[in-house]
Structure formats: C-alpha cells, structure tokens
GUZALUM-807210 format. One record per residue (C-alpha): residue in three letters; x, y negated, z; residue number from 1. Coordinates in nm, 4 decimals, decimal comma. Layout:
// GUZALUM-807210
 residuo     east    north       up num
     Ala        X        Y        Z NUM
...
// end
This chain:
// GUZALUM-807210
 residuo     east    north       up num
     Unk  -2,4590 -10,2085  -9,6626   1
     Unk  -2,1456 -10,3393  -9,4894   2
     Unk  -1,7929 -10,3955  -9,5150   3
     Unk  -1,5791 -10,1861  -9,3336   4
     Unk  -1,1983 -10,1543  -9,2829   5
     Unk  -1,0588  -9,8590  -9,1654   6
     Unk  -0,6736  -9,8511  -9,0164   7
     Unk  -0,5568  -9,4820  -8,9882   8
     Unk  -0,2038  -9,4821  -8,7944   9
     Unk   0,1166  -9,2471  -8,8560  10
     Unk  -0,0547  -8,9747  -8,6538  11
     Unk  -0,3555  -8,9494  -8,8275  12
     Unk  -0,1838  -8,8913  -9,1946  13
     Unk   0,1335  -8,7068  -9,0536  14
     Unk   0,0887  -8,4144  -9,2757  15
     Unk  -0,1470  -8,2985  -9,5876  16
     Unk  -0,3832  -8,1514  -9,3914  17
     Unk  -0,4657  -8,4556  -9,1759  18
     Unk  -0,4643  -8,6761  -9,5083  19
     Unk  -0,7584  -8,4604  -9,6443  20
     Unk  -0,9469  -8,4631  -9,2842  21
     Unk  -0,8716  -8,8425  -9,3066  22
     Unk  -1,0290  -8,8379  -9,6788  23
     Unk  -1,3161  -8,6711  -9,5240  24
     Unk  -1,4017  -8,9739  -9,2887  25
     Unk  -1,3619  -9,1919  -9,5236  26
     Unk  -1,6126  -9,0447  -9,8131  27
     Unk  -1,8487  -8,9868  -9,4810  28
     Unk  -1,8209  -9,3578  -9,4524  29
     Unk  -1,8568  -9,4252  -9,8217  30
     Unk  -2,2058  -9,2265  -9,8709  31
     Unk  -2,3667  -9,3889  -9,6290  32
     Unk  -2,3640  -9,6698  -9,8705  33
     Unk  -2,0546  -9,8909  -9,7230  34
     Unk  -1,7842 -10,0493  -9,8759  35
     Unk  -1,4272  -9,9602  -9,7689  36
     Unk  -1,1072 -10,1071  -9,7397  37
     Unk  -0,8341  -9,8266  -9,5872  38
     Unk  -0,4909  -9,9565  -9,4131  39
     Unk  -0,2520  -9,6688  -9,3800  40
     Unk   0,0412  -9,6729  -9,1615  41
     Unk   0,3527  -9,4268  -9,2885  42
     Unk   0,3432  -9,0596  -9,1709  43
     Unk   0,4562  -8,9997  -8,8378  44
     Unk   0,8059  -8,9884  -8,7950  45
     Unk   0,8610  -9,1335  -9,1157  46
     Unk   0,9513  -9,4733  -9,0176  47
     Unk   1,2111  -9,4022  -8,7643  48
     Unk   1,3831  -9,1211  -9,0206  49
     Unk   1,4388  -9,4258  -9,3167  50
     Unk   1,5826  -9,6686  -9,0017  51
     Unk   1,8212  -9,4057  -8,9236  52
     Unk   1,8996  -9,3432  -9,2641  53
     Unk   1,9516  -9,6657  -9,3129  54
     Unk   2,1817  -9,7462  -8,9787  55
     Unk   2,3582  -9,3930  -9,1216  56
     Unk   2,5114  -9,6406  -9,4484  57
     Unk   2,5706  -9,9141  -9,1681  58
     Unk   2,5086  -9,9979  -8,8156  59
     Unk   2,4685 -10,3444  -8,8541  60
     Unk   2,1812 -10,3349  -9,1768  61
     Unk   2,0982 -10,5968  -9,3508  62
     Unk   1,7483 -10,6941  -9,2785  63
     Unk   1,6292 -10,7588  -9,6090  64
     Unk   1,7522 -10,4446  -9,6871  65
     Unk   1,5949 -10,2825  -9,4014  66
     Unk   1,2399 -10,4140  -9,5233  67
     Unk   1,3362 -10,2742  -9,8570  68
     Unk   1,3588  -9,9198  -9,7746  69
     Unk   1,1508  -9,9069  -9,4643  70
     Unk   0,8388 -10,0524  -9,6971  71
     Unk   0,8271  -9,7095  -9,9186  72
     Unk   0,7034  -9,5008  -9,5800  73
     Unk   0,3643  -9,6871  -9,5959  74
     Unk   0,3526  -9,6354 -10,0128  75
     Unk   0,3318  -9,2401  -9,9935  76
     Unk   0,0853  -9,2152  -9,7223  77
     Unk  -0,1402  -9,4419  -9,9492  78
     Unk  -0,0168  -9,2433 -10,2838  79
     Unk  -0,1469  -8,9129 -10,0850  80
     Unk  -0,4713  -9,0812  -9,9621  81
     Unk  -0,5408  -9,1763 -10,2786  82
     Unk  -0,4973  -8,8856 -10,4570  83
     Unk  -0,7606  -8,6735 -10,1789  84
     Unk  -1,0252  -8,8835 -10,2142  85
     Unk  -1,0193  -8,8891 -10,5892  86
     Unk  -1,0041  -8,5661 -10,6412  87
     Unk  -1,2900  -8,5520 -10,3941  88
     Unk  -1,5007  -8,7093 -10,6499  89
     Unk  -1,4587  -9,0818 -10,4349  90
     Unk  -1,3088  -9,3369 -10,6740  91
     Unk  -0,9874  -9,5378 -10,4903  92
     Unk  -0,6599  -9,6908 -10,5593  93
     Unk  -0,3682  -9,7374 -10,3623  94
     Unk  -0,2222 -10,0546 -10,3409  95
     Unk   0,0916 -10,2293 -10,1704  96
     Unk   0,0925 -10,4867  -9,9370  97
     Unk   0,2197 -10,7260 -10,2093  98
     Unk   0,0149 -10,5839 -10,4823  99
     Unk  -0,3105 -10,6397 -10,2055 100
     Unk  -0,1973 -11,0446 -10,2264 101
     Unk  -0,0421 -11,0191  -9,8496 102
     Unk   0,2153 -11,3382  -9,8126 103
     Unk   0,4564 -11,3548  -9,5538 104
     Unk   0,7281 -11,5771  -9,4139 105
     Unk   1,0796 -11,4982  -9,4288 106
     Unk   1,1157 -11,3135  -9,0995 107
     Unk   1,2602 -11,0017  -9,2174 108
     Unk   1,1600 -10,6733  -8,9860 109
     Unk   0,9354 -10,8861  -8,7633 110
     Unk   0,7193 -11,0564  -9,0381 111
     Unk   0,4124 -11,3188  -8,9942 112
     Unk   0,1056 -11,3303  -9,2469 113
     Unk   0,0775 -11,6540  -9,4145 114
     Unk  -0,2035 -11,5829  -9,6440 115
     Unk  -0,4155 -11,3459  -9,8102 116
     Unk  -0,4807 -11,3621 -10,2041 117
     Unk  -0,8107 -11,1051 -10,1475 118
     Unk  -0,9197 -11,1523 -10,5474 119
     Unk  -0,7508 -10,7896 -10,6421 120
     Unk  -0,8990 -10,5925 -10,3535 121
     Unk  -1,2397 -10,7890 -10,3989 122
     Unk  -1,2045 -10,7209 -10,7743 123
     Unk  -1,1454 -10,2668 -10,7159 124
     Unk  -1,4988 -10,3344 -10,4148 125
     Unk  -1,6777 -10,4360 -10,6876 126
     Unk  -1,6123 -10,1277 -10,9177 127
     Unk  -1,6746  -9,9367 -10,6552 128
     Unk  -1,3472  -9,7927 -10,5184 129
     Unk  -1,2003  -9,7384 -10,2156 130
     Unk  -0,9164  -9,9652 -10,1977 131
     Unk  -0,6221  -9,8247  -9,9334 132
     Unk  -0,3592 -10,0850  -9,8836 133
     Unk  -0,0193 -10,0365  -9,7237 134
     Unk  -0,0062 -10,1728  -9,4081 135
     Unk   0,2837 -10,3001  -9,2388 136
     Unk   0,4171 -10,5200  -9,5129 137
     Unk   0,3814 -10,8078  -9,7614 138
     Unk   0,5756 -11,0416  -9,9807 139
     Unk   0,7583 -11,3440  -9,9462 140
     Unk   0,6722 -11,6294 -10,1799 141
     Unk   1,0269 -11,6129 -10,3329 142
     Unk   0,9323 -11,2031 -10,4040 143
     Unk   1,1312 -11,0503 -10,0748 144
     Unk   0,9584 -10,7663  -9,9409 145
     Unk   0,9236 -10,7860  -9,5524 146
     Unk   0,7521 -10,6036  -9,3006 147
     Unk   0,5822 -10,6902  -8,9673 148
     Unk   0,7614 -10,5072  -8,7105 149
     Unk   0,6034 -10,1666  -8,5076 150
     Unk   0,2358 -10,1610  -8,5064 151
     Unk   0,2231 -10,4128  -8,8255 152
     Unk  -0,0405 -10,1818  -8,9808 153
     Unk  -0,3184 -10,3315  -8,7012 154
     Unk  -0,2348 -10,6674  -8,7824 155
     Unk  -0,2368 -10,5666  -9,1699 156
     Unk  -0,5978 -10,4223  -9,1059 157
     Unk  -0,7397 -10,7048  -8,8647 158
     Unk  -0,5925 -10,9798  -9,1013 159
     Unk  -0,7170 -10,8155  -9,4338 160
     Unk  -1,0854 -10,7924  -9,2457 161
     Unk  -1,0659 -11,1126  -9,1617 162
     Unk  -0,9737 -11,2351  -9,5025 163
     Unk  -1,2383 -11,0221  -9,6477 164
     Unk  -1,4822 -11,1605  -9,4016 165
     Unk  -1,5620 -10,7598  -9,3193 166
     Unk  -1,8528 -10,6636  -9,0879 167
     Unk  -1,5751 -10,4807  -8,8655 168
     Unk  -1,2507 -10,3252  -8,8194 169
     Unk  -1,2012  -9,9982  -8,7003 170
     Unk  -0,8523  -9,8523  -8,5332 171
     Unk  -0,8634  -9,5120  -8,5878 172
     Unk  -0,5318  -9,3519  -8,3797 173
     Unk  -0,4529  -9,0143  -8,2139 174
     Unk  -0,6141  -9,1351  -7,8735 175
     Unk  -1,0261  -9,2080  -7,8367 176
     Unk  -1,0107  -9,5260  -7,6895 177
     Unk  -0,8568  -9,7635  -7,4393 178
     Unk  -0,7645  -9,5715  -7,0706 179
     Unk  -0,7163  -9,8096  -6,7765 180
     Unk  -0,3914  -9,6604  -6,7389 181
     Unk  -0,1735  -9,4475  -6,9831 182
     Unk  -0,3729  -9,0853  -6,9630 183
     Unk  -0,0329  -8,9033  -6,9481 184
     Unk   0,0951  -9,0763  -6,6472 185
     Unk  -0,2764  -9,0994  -6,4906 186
     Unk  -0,4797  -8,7895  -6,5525 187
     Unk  -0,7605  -8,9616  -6,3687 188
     Unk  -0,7328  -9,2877  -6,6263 189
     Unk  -1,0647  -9,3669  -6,7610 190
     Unk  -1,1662  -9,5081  -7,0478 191
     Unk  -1,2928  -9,8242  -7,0895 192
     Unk  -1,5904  -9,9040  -7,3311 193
     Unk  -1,5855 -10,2406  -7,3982 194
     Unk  -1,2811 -10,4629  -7,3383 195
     Unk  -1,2357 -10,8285  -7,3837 196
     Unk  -0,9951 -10,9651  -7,6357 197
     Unk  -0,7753 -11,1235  -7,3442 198
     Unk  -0,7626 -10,8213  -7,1903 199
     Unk  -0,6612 -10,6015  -7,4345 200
     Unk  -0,4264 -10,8708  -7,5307 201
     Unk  -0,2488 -10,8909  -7,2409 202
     Unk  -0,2093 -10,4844  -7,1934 203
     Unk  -0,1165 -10,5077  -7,5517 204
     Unk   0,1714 -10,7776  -7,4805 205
     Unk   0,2396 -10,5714  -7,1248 206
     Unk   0,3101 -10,1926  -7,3280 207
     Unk   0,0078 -10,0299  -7,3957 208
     Unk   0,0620  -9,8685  -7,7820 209
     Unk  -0,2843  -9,8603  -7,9032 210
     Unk  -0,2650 -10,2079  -8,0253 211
     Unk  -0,0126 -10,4250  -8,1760 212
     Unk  -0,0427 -10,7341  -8,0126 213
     Unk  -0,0545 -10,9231  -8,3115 214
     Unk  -0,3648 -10,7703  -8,4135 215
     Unk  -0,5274 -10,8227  -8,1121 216
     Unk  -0,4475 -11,2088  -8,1478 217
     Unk  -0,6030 -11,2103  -8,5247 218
     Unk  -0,9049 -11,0567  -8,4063 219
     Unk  -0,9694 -11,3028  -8,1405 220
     Unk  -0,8578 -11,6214  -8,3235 221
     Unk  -1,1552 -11,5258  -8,5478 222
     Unk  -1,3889 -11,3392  -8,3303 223
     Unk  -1,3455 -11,0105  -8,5604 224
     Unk  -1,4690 -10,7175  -8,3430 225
     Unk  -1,2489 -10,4294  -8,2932 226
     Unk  -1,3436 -10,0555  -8,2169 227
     Unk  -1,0671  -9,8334  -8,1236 228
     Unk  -1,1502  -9,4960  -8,2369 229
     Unk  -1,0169  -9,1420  -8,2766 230
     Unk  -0,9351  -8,9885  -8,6188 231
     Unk  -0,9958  -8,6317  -8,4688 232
     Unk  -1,3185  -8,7290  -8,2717 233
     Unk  -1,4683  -8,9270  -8,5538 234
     Unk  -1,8124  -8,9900  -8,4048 235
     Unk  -1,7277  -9,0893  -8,0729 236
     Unk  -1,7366  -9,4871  -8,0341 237
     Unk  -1,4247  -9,5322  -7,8487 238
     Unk  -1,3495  -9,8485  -7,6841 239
     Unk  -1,4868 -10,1955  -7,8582 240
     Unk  -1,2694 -10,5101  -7,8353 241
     Unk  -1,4670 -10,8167  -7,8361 242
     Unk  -1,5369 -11,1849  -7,6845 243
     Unk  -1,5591 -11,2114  -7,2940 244
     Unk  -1,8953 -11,2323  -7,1702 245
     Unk  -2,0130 -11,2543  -6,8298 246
     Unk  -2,0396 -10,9171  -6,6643 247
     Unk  -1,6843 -10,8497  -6,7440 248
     Unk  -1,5415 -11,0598  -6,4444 249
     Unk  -1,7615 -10,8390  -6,2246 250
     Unk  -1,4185 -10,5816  -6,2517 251
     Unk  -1,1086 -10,7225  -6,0483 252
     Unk  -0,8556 -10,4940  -6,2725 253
     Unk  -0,9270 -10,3727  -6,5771 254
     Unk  -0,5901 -10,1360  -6,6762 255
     Unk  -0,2680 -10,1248  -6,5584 256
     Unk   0,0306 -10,1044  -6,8522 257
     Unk   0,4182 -10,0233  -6,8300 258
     Unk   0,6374 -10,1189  -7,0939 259
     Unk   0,9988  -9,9063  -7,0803 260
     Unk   1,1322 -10,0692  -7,3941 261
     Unk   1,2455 -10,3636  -7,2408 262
     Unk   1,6234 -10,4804  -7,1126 263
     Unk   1,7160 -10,6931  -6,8993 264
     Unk   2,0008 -11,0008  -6,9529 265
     Unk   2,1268 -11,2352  -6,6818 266
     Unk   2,3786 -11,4844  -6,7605 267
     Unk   2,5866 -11,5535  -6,3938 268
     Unk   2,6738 -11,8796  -6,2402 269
     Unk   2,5697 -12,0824  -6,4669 270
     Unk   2,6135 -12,4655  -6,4805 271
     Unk   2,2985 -12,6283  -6,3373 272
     Unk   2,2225 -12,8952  -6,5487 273
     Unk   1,9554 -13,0369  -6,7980 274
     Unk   1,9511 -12,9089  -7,1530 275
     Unk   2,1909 -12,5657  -7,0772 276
     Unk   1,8755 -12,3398  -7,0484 277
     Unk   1,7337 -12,5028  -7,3766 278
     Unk   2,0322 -12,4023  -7,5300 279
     Unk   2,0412 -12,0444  -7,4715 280
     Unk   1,6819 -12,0112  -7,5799 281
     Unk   1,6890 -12,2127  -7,8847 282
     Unk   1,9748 -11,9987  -8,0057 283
     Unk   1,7327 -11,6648  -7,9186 284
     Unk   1,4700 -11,8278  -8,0884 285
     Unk   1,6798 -11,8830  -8,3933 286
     Unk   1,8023 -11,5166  -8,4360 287
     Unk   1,4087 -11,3978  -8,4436 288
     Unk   1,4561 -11,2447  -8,0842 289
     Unk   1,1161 -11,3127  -7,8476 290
     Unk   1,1900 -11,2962  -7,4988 291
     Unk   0,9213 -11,2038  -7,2719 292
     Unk   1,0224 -11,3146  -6,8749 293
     Unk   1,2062 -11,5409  -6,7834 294
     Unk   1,3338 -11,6295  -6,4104 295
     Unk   1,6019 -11,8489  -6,3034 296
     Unk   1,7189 -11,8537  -5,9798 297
     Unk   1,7810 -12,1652  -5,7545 298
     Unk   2,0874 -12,3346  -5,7739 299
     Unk   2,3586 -12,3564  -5,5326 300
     Unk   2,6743 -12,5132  -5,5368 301
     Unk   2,6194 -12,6710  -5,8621 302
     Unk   2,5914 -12,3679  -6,0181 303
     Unk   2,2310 -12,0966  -6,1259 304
     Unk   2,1332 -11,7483  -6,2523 305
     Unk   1,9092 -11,7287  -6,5824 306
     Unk   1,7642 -11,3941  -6,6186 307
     Unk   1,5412 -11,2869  -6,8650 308
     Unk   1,3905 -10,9508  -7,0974 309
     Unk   1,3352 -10,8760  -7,4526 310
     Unk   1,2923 -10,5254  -7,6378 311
     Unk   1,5737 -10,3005  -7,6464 312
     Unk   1,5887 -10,3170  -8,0162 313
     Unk   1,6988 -10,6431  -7,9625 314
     Unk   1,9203 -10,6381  -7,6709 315
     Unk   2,2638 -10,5842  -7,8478 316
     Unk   2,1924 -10,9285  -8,0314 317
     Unk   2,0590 -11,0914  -7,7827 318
     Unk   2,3649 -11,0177  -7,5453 319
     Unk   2,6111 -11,1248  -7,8122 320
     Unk   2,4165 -11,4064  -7,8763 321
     Unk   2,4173 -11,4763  -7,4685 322
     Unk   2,7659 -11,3902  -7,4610 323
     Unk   2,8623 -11,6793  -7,7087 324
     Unk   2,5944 -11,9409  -7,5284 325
     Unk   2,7597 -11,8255  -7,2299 326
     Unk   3,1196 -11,9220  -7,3123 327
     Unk   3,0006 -12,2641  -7,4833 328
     Unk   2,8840 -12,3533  -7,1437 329
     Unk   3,1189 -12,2418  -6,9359 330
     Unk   2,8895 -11,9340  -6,7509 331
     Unk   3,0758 -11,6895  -6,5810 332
     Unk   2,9451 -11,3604  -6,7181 333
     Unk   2,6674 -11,1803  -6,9212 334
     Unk   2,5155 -10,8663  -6,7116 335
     Unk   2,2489 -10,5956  -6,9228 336
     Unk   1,9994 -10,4018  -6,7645 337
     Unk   1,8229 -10,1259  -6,9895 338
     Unk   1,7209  -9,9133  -6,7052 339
     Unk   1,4366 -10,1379  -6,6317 340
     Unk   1,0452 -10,1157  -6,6601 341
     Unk   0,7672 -10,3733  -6,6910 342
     Unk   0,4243 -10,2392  -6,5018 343
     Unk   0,1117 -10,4948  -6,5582 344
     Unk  -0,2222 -10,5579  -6,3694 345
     Unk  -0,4638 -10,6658  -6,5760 346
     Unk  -0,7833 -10,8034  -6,5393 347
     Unk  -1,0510 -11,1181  -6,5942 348
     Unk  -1,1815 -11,0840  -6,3112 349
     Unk  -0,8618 -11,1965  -6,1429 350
     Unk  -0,9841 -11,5960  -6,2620 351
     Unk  -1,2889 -11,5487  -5,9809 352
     Unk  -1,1624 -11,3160  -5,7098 353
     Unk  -0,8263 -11,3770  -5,4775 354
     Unk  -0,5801 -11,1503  -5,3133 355
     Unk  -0,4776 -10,9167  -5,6821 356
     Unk  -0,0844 -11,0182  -5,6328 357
     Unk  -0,0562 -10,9507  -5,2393 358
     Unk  -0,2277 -10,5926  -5,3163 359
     Unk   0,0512 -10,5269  -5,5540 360
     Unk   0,3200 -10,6428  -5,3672 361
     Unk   0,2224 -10,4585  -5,0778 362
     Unk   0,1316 -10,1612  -5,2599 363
     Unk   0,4677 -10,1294  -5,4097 364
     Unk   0,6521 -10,2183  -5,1012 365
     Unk   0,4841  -9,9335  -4,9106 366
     Unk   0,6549  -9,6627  -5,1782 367
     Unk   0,9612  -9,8452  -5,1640 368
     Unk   0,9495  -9,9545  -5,4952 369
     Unk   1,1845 -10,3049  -5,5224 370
     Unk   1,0886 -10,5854  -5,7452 371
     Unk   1,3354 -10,8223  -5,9655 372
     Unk   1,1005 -11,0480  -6,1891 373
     Unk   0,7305 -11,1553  -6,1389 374
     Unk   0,5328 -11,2825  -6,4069 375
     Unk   0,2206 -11,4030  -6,4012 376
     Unk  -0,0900 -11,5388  -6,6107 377
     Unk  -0,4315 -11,6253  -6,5166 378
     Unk  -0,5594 -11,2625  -6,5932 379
     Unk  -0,2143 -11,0601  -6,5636 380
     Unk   0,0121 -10,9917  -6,2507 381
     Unk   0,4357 -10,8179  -6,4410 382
     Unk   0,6712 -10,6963  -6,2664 383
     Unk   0,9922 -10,5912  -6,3474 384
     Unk   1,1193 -10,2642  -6,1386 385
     Unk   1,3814  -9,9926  -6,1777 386
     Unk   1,2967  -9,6998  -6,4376 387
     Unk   1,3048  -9,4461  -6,2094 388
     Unk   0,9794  -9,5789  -6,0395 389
     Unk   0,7771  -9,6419  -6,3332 390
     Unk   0,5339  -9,3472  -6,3275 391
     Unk   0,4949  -9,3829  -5,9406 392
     Unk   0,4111  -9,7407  -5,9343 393
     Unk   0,1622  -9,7118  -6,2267 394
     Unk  -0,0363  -9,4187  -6,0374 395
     Unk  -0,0266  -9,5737  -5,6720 396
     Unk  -0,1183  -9,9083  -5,8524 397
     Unk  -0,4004  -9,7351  -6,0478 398
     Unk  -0,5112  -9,6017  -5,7205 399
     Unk  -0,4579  -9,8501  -5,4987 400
     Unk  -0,7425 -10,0572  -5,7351 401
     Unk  -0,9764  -9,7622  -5,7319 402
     Unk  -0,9451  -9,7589  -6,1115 403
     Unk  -1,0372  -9,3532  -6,1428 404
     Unk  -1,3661  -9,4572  -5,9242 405
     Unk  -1,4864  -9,8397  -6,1217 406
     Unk  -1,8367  -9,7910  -6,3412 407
     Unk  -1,6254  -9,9641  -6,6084 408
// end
C-alpha cells in the first residue's frame, strides 16, 4: 500500500460533471488499497472572475484582501469533491490550506511555504478518509490568509507529499504529459516520457503552464518524483519528472518554451556608476516583484541603459517603482515594452555538446526574426523577441533541432 497525492487543476473540476469523473479516479485509486491525499485547484475560470470582482470595488486592491477573497475559489471545488466521493460510499473531508497546517510568510498573492503541521491530515489517513486539501493557500503565523500566486496548487501538492513523506505525486491537468514544444503552436510536438527536474525546471521558469515552477523546485530539493498525467486519459503514464541520470544528455534539446506574459522596462541614460543598479533592484525586490532578465548596456559618455522583464501582472508597479528610482538618480526616462515574448531552448545535453546558441541565432536570423535580450544558463539558451514572431520562432526552432524526429 502507498501514499499517493493527487493534484487535480481548474480544468479537471470546472463543472459537476468533471468533479464526479474526478471522484471516480480517485475511489479507483482508493480500492486498490492506497492512501490518498487530493489537492484541488478552484474551477476553471473561477479565479480570474473573484480578481476581477475584486479590481471591480478597486483597481488598486489591497493584497491581503485579495488573498481573502481569492482563497474561497479553492474551498468549493474541495466542498464539491468531497461531497462525490462520500456519497460514493468513499469516506473524505475537505480541508483548507490553513485547516491542513500549511504556514506561510507574509507575501500576500505570491506566498512561500514555511512549514507543514501534517498531524490533522495524518490523523483523517488513519481513519481512513480521503483527505482533499485546498491548494493554493495557507496561513500566516499571525492568522492572515495568503495564497501562492498562479499554479500554487502544484507547489501545495509537491510540498504536502513531501511533508507527508508520500510514495509520489501525481499532476493530473487537461494535457497528458510534457510536449517538447506547446502542441497548439507545434502539431508535430512530442511528448516526452521522462524529463529531468532541471529540465522541466527551466521550461517551467521559461513559460511552459504544466508546472508551476515552484513545484518543480520542491520536488527536486527533495528528490520527490513527479508524473504529469491527464485527468481525462487516466491510465496513460504521462511524462515522469525525476533526477538526471545519464542517458538524458544523449538529447541536445529537450523542449522549446515561450512565455508571452512578460514586459519589458528600460530605464534610459542612466548614470554609470557603482551602487545605482543595486538600487533599482533592491527597491523591486522590496515590492515582491521578481524580475527575470536583466541586460545593461555598455556605457558611454558617462552614462548606461538597464533593461530588464518581469510578468505583466507586475509591470504597472514595477514601472512606477522604476519611474521613482529613476528620478532619485537622475535617469532620463522609463520606456515599457508589453509586446514582447520570451522563447527558450532547453536541454542537458547542452553541458556536453557545443554550437546550441549559434544554431539559434542563425536560425532566427534566417526568418528575420530580431533579438533584444539573451539569457543564458548552463542547460537553457532565452531570448527576448517581438510578439508578432513568437509562434514562428518556436516552430522553425522546434524544427531546426529535429525535435518532431528525436527517440525522446
């Protein structure tokens, strides 16, 4: 017998009828003699409809109050669950985050688990429930509800399996597996059956939605195997996420990503000297805003360009945050960008074979496709291009690497 947590996401409990087919997995699971922990994210749709409900009473929310109302989405999905199985004759009980002994810090909308208090959950295993937790959310230790940003359900479900010490942790989404490009862009995308923990970390950090990033970096912290899995193809294995071994660098790419919700700031002519860019990025980092690439250009006349990207959710803060850095310092101007896109390369088989970047540079150049940041790690090759281009450069990039033809 083995402990098993199951993650179900928005699309895989957006309506009654999917609850019950969800239920049905579930009490499969059950009767084959497992135990079962159940992370539910909020029905689809549902989480966007109470932010815009709550931007509707103000533009500017309150944060804490944001985590307030946005935290009830998660609580009727597991109310609903709940109720199926029981009335299936499967004994569960729904619990929140908070009530599941989830602590967080005091990052409000964006969230980090300090701790798990697993006695309750541990406590309903042993009478032999099904215990579904809300994902997505937790509680401060002064008794502020917060939440942990998109995709916080995955990190709720990798962190609780962790705490729990679970035999595995399975993603079940509205997709049946990881695709070494996104299947509606790529037709010929594949998908990938086993995927190391960097790599799906870095697609994860580069755009791809089947993980939160987050999750991906729980799982590999503590070596906690993930299976990505689809709720309406139950018994197909999907794509397992797991340590690197050594016929993984035998593939020079393993996906490419793009990443549309990202905008681009540069703050103009500004003075070149020590301490200035510490400055504007302390002040980011202060306001809760992450900033993914950075490039600053070299400096002439005394004087440099900083240019850098975070998610558009953040960008008007960020800009008025840049804005006010800006004028401290004596910059000339603040210029945004949200008609940008990020497209990734990645791969561990970059570490052992040469040439990745020239092949998409070149690849890119020959469709006329310009390029305004580079970013790179020792398994990842970003670059930041115009909108526009985004689907083109993900399938000439995908085909450039032979991606629809690996044995991956």
């Amino acid at each position: 017998m083995a402990l098993i947590v199951q993650k179900f996401g928005g699309t895989s409990v957006g309506n009654i009828e999917r609850i019950k087919h969800v239920a049905n997995i579930i009490k499969e699971t059950k009767e084959k003699g497992h135990d079962v922990v159940v992370i539910v994210s909020a029905m689809a749709g549902e989480t966007d409809r109470l932010i815009d409900l709550v931007k509707s009473v103000c533009t500017e929310p309150n944060e804490r109050d944001m985590d307030f109302v946005v935290s009830t989405g998660e609580m009727v999905s597991a109310g609903l669950l709940s109720n199926a199985l029981n009335c299936m004759g499967v004994p569960a009980i729904s619990l929140t985050g908070w009530q599941a002994g989830i602590k967080t810090d005091r990052a409000f909308t964006k969230a980090r688990i300090l701790d798990i208090d697993t006695s309750r959950i541990k406590k309903h295993l042993n009478e032999g429930k099904v215990v579904i937790v809300t994902g997505f959310q937790g509680l401060t230790e002064e008794g502020e509800i917060t939440t942990l940003g998109r995709g916080g359900s995955d990190t709720s479900a990798v962190a609780i399996a962790v705490a729990l010490n679970a035999d595995r942790c399975d993603i079940f989404t509205d997709v049946d597996g990881v695709y070494t490009a996104d299947p509606r862009v790529v037709p010929e995308a594949r998908k990938i059956p086993v995927i190391s923990y960097e790599e799906m970390l870095e697609l994860a950090g580069a755009g791809s939605k089947v993980l939160q990033i987050r999750s991906v970096e729980f799982a590999m912290k503590y070596n906690m195997p993930l299976r990505v899995r689809s709720t309406f193809k139950p018994h197909d294995e999907g794509t397992l996420v797991k340590e690197e071994d050594d016929t993984m660098e035998k593939v020079l790419v393993r996906g490419i990503a793009h990443n549309k919700n990202e905008s681009r700031l540069t703050v103009v002519k500004v003075p070149d000297r020590p301490g200035i860019a510490a400055k504007l990025f302390e002040e980011l980092g202060n306001n809760n805003i992450s900033v993914d690439m950075i490039v600053q250009n070299v400096a002439t006349d005394g004087y440099t360009d900083i240019s850098f990207t975070v998610e558009k959710n953040d960008a008007d803060k960020a800009e008025k945050i840049a804005r006010k850095v800006a004028q401290e310092i004596g910059a000339k101007d603040v210029i945004r960008d949200d008609k940008i896109a990020k497209i990734s390369v990645v791969g561990v088989g970059m570490r052992s074979h040469a040439g990745v970047a020239s092949k998409v540079f070149k690849t890119l150049a020959q469709y006329g496709i310009n390029i305004y940041m580079i970013s790179t790690s020792e398994i990842k090759i970003s670059v930041v291009i115009d909108e526009k281009f985004t689907e083109l450069a993900v399938r000439v990039l995908h085909e450039a690497f032979e991606l629809d033809k690996q044995g991956i």
